[in-house]
C-alpha positions as CSV (number, residue, x, y, z in Angstrom):
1,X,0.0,0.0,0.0
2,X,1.3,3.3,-1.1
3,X,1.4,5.7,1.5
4,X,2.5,9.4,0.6
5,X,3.6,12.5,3.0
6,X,1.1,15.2,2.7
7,X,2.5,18.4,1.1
8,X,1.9,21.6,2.2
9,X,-0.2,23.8,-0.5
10,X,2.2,26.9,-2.1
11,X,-0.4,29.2,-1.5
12,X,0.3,30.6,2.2
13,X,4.2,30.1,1.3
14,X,3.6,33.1,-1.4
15,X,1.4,34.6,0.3
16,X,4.1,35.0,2.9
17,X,6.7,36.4,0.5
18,X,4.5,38.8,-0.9
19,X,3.7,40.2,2.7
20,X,7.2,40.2,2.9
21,X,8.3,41.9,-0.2
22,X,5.7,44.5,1.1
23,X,7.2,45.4,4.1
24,X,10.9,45.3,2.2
25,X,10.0,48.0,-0.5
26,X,7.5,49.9,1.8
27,X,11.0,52.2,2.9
28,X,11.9,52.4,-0.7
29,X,9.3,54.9,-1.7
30,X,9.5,58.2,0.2
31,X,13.8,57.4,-0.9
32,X,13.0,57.3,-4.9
33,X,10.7,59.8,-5.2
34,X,12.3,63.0,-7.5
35,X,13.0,66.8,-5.9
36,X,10.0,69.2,-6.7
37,X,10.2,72.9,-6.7
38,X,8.9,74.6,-4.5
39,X,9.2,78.1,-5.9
40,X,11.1,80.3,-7.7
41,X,12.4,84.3,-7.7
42,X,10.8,85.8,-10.0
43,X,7.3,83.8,-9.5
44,X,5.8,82.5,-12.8
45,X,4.4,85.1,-14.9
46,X,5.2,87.9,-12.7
47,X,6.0,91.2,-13.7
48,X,9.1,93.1,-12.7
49,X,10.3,96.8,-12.6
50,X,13.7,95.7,-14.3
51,X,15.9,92.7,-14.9
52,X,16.7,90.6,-12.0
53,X,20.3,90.2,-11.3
54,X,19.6,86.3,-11.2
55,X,17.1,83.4,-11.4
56,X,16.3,81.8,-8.3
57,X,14.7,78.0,-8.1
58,X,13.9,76.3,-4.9
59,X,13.8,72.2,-4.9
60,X,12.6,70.1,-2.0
61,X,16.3,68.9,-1.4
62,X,19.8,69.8,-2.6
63,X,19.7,69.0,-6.7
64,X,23.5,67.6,-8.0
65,X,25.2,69.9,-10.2
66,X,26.5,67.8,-12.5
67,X,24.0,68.6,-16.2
68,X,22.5,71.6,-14.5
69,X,21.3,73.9,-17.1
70,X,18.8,76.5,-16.9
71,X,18.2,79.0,-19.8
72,X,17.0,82.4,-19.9
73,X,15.8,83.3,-23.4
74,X,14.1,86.4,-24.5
75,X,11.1,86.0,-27.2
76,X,13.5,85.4,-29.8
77,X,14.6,82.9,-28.6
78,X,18.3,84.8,-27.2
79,X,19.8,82.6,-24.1
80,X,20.4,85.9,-21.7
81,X,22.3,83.4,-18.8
82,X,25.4,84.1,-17.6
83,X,28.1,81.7,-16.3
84,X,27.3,78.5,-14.9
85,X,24.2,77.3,-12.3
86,X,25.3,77.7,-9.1
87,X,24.1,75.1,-6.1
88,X,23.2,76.4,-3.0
89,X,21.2,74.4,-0.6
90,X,18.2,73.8,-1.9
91,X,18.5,76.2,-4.2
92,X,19.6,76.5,-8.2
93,X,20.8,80.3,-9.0
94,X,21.4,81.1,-13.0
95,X,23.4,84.8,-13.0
96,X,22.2,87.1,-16.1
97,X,24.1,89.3,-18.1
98,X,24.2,92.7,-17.0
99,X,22.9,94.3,-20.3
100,X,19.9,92.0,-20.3
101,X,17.4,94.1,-22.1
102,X,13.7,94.3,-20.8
103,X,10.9,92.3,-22.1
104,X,9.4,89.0,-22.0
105,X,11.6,85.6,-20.5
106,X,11.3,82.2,-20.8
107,X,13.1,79.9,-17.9
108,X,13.9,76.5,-19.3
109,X,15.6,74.6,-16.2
110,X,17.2,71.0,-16.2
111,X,18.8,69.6,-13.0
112,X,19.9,66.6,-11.8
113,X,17.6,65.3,-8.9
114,X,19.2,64.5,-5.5
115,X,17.4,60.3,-6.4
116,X,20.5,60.9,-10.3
117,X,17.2,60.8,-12.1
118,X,16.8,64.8,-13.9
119,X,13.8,66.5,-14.3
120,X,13.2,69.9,-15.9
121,X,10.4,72.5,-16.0
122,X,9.7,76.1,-17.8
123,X,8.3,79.4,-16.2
124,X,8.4,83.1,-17.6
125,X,8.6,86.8,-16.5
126,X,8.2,90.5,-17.7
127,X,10.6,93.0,-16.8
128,X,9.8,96.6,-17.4
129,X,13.4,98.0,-17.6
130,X,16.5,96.4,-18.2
131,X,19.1,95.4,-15.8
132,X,21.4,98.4,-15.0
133,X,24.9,97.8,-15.9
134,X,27.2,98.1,-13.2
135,X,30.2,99.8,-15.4
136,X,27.8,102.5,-16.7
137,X,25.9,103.6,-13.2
138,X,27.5,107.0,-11.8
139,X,28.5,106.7,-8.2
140,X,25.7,108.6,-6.2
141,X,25.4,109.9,-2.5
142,X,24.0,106.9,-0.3
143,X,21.4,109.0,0.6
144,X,19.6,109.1,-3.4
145,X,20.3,105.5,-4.1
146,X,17.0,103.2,-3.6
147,X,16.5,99.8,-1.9
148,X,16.6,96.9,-4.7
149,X,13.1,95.9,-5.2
150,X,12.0,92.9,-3.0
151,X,10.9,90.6,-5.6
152,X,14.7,90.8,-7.2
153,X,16.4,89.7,-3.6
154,X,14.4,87.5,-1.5
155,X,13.6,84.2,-2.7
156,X,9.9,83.2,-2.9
157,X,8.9,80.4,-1.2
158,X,5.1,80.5,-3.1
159,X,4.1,76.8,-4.8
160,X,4.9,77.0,-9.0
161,X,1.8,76.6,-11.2
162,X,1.5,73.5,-13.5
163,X,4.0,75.4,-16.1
164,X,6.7,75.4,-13.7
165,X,6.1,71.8,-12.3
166,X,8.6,69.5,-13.1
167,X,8.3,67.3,-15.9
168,X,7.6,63.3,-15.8
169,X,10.3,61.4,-15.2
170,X,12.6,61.1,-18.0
171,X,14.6,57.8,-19.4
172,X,16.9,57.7,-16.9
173,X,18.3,55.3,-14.1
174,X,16.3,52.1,-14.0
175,X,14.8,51.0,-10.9
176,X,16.2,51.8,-7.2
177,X,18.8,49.6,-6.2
178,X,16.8,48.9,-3.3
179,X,14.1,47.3,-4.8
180,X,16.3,45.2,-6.6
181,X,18.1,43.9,-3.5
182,X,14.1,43.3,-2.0
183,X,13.3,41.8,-5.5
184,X,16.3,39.3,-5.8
185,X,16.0,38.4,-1.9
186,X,12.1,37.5,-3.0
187,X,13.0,35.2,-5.9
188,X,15.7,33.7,-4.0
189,X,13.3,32.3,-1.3
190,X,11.1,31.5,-3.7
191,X,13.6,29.3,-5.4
192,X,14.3,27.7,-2.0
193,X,10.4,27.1,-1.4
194,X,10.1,25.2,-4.9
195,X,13.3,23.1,-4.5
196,X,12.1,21.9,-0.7
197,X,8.4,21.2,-2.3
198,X,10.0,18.9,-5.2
199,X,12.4,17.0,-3.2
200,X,9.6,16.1,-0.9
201,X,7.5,15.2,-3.4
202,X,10.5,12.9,-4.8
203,X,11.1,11.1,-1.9
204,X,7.2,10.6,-1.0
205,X,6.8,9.2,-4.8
206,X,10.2,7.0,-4.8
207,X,10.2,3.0,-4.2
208,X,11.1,3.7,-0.4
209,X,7.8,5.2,0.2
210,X,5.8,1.8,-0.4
211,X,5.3,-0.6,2.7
C-alpha cells in the first residue's frame, strides 16, 4: 500500500513572501521619489520693474550639479544666462548678463535630482526695464540710491503653477537599487520554497515510500 507524506499547498508560502516583499520596498518609496520645486524668484508670470540680477529655483532637497542647465531666453529665442548654475542648498541660482534688455523671458531649467534621475520645468517673467549695468551707473550719494526691489532679492517660497512643475520622469536610471536587492531576496526564497516542495515530493513518490 502506497502511502504518501502530505504536502503543504504553495499558496500561504507566497502569500508569505509577498507580505514580505511588502514590508521590504514599503522604505523604498518616500527614498525614490524626485526633488519638486517649490518656488522660484521671480514667480511665474510675474511682472518686474527691471531685470533681475539672477534666477532663483527652490527644490525640495539639494539637486547635484553635475547637467544643471537653466536658460533664460528672450522672445527670440536669445539665451540671456550668464556663467554656470550655481548650487546652494536647496537652491539653483542662473546669474544674467548685465545688459539683459527688458521684455518678455522664458526659464527653461534642467537639473539633476538628488534620487540621479533629472527633471526639468519652464516658467516666464516681464521686466519693465532692463538690468542696470554696473560699469555705466554713476557713483551717487547713499542717501539718493534706492533699496533693490524685494521681488529681485528675496527668494519666494510661493508653490509654481503647472507650467513650472517639473516634468515626468525622464529615461533615466532604472529602478532603485533597493528594490532590486528586495526583489532578488524574493525570488531567491522562492527558489528555496520550490526546490524543498519537489524534493519532498521525490522522496514521498520513490520505491522507499511503499510498505
Amino acid at each position: 500500500m502506497l502511502r504518501r507524506q502530505a504536502v503543504r499547498p504553495l499558496g500561504p508560502i507566497l502569500a508569505f513572501l509577498a507580505v514580505l516583499m511588502l514590508v521590504l520596498l514599503a522604505p523604498l518609496s518616500p527614498a525614490s521619489a524626485h526633488d519638486a520645486v517649490t518656488g522660484t524668484n521671480p514667480d511665474d508670470g510675474q511682472n518686474l520693474e527691471t531685470v533681475p540680477e539672477a534666477i532663483d529655483i527652490v527644490f525640495t532637497d539639494t539637486p547635484l550639479s553635475l547637467g544643471s542647465q537653466i536658460l533664460v531666453e528672450d522672445d527670440q529665442g536669445e539665451n540671456w544666462a550668464a556663467g554656470e548654475v550655481e548650487i546652494s542648498g536647496n537652491t539653483a541660482s542662473q546669474a544674467l548678463k548685465p545688459d539683459t534688455p527688458a521684455g518678455e523671458y522664458t526659464v527653461t531649467w534642467r537639473v539633476v535630482s538628488s534620487d540621479s534621475h533629472p527633471i526639468e520645468g519652464t516658467f516666464s517673467f516681464t521686466a519693465a526695464g532692463a538690468a542696470a549695468d554696473p560699469s555705466s551707473t554713476p557713483s551717487t550719494p547713499a542717501s539718493s540710491q534706492s533699496p533693490p526691489a524685494a521681488t529681485t532679492t528675496e527668494p519666494t517660497t510661493a508653490p509654481m503653477t503647472d507650467t513650472a512643475a517639473p516634468a515626468s520622469e525622464d529615461a533615466g536610471p532604472g529602478f532603485p537599487i533597493g528594490f532590486v536587492i528586495a526583489l532578488g531576496v524574493l525570488l531567491l526564497a522562492l527558489a528555496v520554497v520550490v526546490v524543498t516542495v519537489l524534493a519532498r515530493r521525490g522522496r514521498t513518490d520513490g520505491p522507499g515510500s511503499s510498505e
